[in-house]
N, C-alpha and C positions, 0 to 999 in steps of 0.2 A: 469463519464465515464473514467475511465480508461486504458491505456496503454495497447498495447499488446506485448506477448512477440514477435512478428513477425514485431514490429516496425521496417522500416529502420535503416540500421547504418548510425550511425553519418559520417558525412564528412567533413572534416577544411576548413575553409576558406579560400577565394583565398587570395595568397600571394602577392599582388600586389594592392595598390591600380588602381580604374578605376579614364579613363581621360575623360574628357565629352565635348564636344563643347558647344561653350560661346554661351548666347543667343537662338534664334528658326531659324535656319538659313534651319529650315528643312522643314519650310511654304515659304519661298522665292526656295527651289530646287522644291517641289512639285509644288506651281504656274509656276516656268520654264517649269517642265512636262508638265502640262495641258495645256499649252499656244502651245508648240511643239506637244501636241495630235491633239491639233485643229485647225494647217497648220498655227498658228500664228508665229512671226519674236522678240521674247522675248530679250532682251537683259539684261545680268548678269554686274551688277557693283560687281568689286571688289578692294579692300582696298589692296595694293600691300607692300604699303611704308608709317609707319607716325613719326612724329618729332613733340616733345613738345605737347603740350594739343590740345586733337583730341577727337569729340564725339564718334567716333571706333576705332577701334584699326584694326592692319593689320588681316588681312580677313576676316572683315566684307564683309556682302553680303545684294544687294538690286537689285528687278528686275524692271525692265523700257521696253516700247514698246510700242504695242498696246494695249494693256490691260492696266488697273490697276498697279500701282507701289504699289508692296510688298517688305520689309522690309526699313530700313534707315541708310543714312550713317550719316546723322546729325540730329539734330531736327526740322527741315524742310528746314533752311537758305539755303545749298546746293542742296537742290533735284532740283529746275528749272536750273541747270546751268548742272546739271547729268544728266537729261532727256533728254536737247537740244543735247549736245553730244552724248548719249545714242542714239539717234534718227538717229546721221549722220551713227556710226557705225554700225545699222542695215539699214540700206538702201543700204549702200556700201558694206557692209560683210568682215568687216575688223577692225582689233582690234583699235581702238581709245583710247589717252590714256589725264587723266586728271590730272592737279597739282592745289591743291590749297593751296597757301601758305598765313597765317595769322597771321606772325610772326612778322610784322613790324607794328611799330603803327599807321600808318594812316591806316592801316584793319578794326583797332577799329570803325571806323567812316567811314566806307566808307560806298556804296551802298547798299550791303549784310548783315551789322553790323553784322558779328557772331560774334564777342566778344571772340572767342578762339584766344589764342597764339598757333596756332598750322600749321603742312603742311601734307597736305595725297596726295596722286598720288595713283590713281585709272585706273586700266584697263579694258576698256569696248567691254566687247564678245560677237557676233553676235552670239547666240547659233543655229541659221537656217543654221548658214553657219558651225556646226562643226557637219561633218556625225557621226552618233548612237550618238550624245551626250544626246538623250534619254534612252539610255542604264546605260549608266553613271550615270545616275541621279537616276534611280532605283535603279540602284546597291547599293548607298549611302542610298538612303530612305529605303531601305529593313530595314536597321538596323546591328551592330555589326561591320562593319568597318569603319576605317577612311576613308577620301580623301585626299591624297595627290596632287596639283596642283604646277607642275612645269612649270613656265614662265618666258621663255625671250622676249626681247626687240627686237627681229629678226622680233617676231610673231612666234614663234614654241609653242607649248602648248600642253604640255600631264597631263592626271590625271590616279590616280593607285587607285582603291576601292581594297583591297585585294590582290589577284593574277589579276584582271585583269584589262588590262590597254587601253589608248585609247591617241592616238598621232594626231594633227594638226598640218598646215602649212597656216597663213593665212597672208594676206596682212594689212599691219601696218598706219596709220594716223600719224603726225609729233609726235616726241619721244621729251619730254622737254630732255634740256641739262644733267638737274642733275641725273636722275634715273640712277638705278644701273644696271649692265648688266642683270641681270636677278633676278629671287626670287622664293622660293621653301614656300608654303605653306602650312599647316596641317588641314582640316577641322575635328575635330574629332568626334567619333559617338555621335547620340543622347544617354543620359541616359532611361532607360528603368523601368516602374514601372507596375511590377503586381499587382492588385487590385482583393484580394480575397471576394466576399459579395460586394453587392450595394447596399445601405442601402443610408437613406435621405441624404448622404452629398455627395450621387456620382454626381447627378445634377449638383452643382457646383463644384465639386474637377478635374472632368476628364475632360472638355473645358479648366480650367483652369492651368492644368498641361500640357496640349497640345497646347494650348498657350503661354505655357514659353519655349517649346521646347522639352517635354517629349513624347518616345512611351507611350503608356498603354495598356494594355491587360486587361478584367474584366472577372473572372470569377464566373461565378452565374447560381445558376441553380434551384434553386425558382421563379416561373413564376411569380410571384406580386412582386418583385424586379428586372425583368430583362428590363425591360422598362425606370425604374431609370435611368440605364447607358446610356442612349441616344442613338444620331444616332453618334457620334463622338468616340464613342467607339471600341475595338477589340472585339467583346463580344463571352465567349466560354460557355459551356453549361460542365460546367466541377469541378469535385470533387476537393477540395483543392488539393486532394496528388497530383491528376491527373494534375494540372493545376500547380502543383511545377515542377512535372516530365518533364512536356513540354516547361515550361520556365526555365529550369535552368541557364542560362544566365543572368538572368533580373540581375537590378542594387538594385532594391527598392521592399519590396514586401509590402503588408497593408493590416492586417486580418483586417475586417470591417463587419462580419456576422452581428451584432449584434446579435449573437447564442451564446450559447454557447460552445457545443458540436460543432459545427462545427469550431469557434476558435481554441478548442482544438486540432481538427487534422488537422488543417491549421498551428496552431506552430508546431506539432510531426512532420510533412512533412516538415518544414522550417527549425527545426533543424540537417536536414540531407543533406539538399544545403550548398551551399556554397553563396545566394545571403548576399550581405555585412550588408543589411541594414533591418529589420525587424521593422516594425511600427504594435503596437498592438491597438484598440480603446478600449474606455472605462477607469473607474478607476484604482487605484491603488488596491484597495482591491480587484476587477475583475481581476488583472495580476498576482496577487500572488495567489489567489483560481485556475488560470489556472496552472499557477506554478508546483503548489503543487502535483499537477495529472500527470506532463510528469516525465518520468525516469530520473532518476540525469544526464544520461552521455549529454540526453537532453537538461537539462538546461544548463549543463556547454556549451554544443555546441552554445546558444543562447547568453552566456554572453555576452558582449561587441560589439553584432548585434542587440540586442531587443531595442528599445523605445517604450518605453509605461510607462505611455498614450505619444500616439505619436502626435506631434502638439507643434508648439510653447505658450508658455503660455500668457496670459493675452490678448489673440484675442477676446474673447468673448465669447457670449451662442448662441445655436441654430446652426441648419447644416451648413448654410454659413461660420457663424465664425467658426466653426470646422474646414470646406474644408480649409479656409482660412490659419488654421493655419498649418493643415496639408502639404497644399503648401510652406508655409515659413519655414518652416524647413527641407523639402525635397530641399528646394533652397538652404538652409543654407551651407546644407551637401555635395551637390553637390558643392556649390563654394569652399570647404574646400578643395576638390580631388587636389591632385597636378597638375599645371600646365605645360607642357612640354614648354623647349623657342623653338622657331622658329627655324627651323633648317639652 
């Protein structure tokens, strides 16, 4: 199948690389949501301040209430001492604040043994007690913006998704000595992957990219593969070009027809975005027979965006191992983005 002359024109890549938020910090906002849809009293830990060796890093997020505790701030040694606090500041509707410092050697050996040389101060938000702060959280899940969270040690608290912003004033629990007047935090967007074709590795590839903190979009529109994608999916019932056109934002895109024909005009459409990261499936000899068919300005547009065969190598055989490896290099690539410092 060949090219038409009515192909899309090429378009350059964006000039910038994208900055992605560490970790899934977008399964602790979503449980916040749901906890607030359901008249529940959620309470948001957040990573304010850390010093020396710390299982997270400043702003980390983990939620505590009555529900289920979603995400972590250590590998379990802190969460009962998070939750008890977490508990007082949701009952009182008032920002509670935590230091834990394990800098000193008798920490080694003490009660808790976390065995870190480290200190974090954490501040703990009644989310019941901050009006529309389900607004807020949409806003951020939607996708495409950062959050910025400005807090001081007053108790004032505002966050900025984009243009729109959202300001509190709440009542404060004792302030340790050390903390610093206030801290201005960056939660930045999730990374975004379109998944062109579901085919046997979408089972395991899309839980598990959503798991690590990725959106996904799948689009398919072959009824004996649209099942593949699961129920955790965004699923669109949409033509490659079509489904390029709608998502030209995304970060990550992944032909995966196993077609061929349809490969091909899933790269002819890719190579007229500007998404950074194009993941092809299949061989090498499969990437250069697709090659061979799109128009040169084409290929030059795909250069240094295409992987393929996309996937870390030496993961293994079979669709798991594929998904598998296809997730660790979409990890790889994402941790490579630059990191902005903390402002």
């Amino acid at each position: 199948m060949a090219t038409s002359a009515t192909a899309p024109a090429v378009t350059p890549p964006r000039a910038s690389a994208p900055v992605f938020a560490a970790g899934n910090p977008g399964g602790v906002l979503q449980a916040a949501l749901d906890a607030l849809s359901d008249g529940g009293a959620p309470v948001l830990a957040l990573v304010v301040e850390t010093e020396g060796s710390t299982y997270a890093s400043a702003g980390a997020l983990a939620l505590f209430g009555d529900g289920p505790q979603v995400g972590w701030i250590s590998g379990g040694c802190l969460e009962p001492e998070i939750a008890r606090v977490a508990s007082i500041a949701g009952d009182a509707g008032r920002i509670e604040w935590l230091e834990i410092d394990t800098t000193d050697d008798s920490a080694l050996f003490s009660a808790s043994a976390v065995g870190c040389r480290g200190r974090q101060v954490l501040a703990l938000l009644p989310l019941a007690a901050l009006r529309d702060a389900a607004d807020a959280l949409r806003a951020w899940l939607g996708g495409g913006e950062s959050l910025d969270i400005a807090l001081e040690r007053s108790g004032h608290l505002g966050w900025h998704v984009g243009t729109r912003a959202w300001a509190w004033t709440l009542p404060v629990g004792a302030v340790p000595e050390t903390l610093a007047r206030d801290w201005r935090l960056v939660l930045q967007r999730a990374p975004e992957a379109l998944i062109l074709g579901a085919g046997p590795e979408a089972p395991t590839l899309i839980p598990l990219l959503r798991s690590l903190g990725w959106r996904v979009t799948v689009a398919e529109r072959r009824a004996r593969w649209r099942d593949a994608a699961g129920p955790q999916a965004d699923l669109r019932d949409l033509s490659p070009a079509d489904a390029v056109a709608a998502h030209p934002d995304a970060d990550v895109a992944l032909v995966m027809h196993h077609g061929f024909e349809s490969d091909l005009d899933a790269l002819t459409a890719l190579a007229a975005s500007r998404i950074p990261f194009v993941g092809l499936l299949g061989p090498g000899r499969r990437r250069d027979d697709l090659c061979t068919l799109l128009r040169p300005e084409a290929r030059e547009a795909l250069a240094g965006r295409l992987h393929a065969p996309v996937g870390a190598p030496r993961c293994g055989r079979g669709p798991e191992a594929i998904a598998l490896s296809i997730a660790t290099q979409l990890q790889q690539w994402r941790g490579s983005r630059r990191q902005p410092s903390t402002p």
